[in-house]
C-alpha positions in Angstrom: 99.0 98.2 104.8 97.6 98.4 101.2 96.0 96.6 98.8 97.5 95.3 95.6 96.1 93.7 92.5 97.2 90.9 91.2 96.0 89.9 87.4 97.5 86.5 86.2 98.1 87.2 82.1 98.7 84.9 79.3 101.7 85.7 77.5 100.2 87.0 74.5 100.3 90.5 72.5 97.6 92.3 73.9 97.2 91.3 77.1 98.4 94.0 79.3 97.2 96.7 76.8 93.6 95.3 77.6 94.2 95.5 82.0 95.4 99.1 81.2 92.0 99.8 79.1 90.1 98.4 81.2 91.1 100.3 84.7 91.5 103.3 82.5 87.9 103.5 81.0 87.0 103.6 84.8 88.6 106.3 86.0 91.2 104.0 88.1 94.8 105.2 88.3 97.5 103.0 88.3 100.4 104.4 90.6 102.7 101.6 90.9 103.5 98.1 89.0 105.3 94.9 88.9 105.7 92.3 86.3 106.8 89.0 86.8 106.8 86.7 84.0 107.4 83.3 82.9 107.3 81.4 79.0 103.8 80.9 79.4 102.2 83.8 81.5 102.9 86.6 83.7 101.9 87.9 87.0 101.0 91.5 87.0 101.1 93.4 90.3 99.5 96.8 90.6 98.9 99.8 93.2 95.8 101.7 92.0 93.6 104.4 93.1 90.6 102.1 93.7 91.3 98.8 94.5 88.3 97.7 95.2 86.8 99.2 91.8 89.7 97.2 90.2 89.3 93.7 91.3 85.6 94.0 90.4 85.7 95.3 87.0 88.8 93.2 86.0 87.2 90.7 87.2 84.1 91.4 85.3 86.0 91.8 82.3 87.3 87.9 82.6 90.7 88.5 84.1 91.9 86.2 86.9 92.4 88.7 89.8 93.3 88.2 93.5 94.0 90.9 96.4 97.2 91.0 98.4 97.9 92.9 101.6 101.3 94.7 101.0 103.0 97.8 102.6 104.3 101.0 101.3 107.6 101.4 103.1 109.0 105.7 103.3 112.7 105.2 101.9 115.3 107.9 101.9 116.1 108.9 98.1 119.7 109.1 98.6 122.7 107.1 98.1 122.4 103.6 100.4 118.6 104.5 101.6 117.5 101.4 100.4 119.8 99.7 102.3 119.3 101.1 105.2 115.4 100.2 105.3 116.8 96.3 103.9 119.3 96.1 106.8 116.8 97.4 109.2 114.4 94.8 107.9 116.8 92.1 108.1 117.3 93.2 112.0 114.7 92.6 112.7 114.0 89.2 111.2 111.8 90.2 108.7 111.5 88.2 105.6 110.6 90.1 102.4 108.8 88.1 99.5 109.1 90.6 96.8 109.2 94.6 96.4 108.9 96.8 93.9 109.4 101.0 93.4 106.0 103.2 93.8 105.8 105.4 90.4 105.2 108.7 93.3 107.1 110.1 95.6 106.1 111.9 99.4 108.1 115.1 99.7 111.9 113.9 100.1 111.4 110.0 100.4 110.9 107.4 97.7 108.4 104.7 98.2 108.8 101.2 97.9 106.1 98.4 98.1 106.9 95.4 100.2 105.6 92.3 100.6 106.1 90.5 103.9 105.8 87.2 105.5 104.5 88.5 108.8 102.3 92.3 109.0 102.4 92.6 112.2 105.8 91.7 113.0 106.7 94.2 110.0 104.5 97.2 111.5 105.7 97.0 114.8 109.2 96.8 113.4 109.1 99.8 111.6 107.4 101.6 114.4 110.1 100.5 117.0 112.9 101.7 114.1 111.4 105.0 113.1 110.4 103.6 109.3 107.8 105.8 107.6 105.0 103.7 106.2 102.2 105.2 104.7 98.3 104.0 105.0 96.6 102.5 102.2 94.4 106.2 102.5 97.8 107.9 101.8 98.8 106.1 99.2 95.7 105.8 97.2 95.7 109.8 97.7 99.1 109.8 95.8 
């Protein structure tokens, strides 16, 4: 499992250019993102090098931040890999909240970040199924 950073943003010009300034003046790589928005603001989901770094300096900087558990899920990069993985999931009675692509790749595989209702259920799924999932050590390495 992994850590991801969520930054609630108003829906202003601006806003995001600020989040990226501010992880970037410290040295704090984004490798994968998500936004979900709505008329009035917009949820802002990131993967980054340092997430503890992050939460404390964004929130130092004034942002609303939180800290969700997620996992980064091996997929194959081919035709219907995506659906394997999904139908896999679904086998097993996982529910999936969201996911979003990883801006990386490991060797062959693309990576995808999942957010699910039960960890443990997931992690002992994808062991039992032979689904790559890397540590939040690997990815932050990425």
């Amino acid at each position: 499992m992994a850590k991801q950073i969520s930054v609630f943003l108003e829906n202003k010009a601006g806003r995001l250019s600020h989040v990226t300034r501010v992880l970037g003046e410290a040295d704090i790589n984004i490798r994968a993102l998500s936004i979900a928005d709505t008329s009035d603001f917009g949820i802002l989901r990131i993967i980054v090098s340092d997430p503890e770094k992050a939460y404390k300096i964004l929130k130092e900087a004034g942002f609303t931040v939180s800290e969700t558990e997620v996992i980064a899920v091996q997929v194959p990069d081919s035709p219907g890999g995506l659906a394997d993985v999904l139908e896999q999931m679904s086998e097993a009675s996982l529910n999936i909240e969201y996911l979003y692509a990883f801006l990386g790749t490991t060797e062959k595989d693309a990576l995808v970040i999942f957010k699910v209702e039960d960890f443990t259920k997931a992690r002992n799924a994808f062991i039992e199924k032979g689904i790559k999932f890397l540590d939040e050590t690997e990815l932050y390495k990425l």
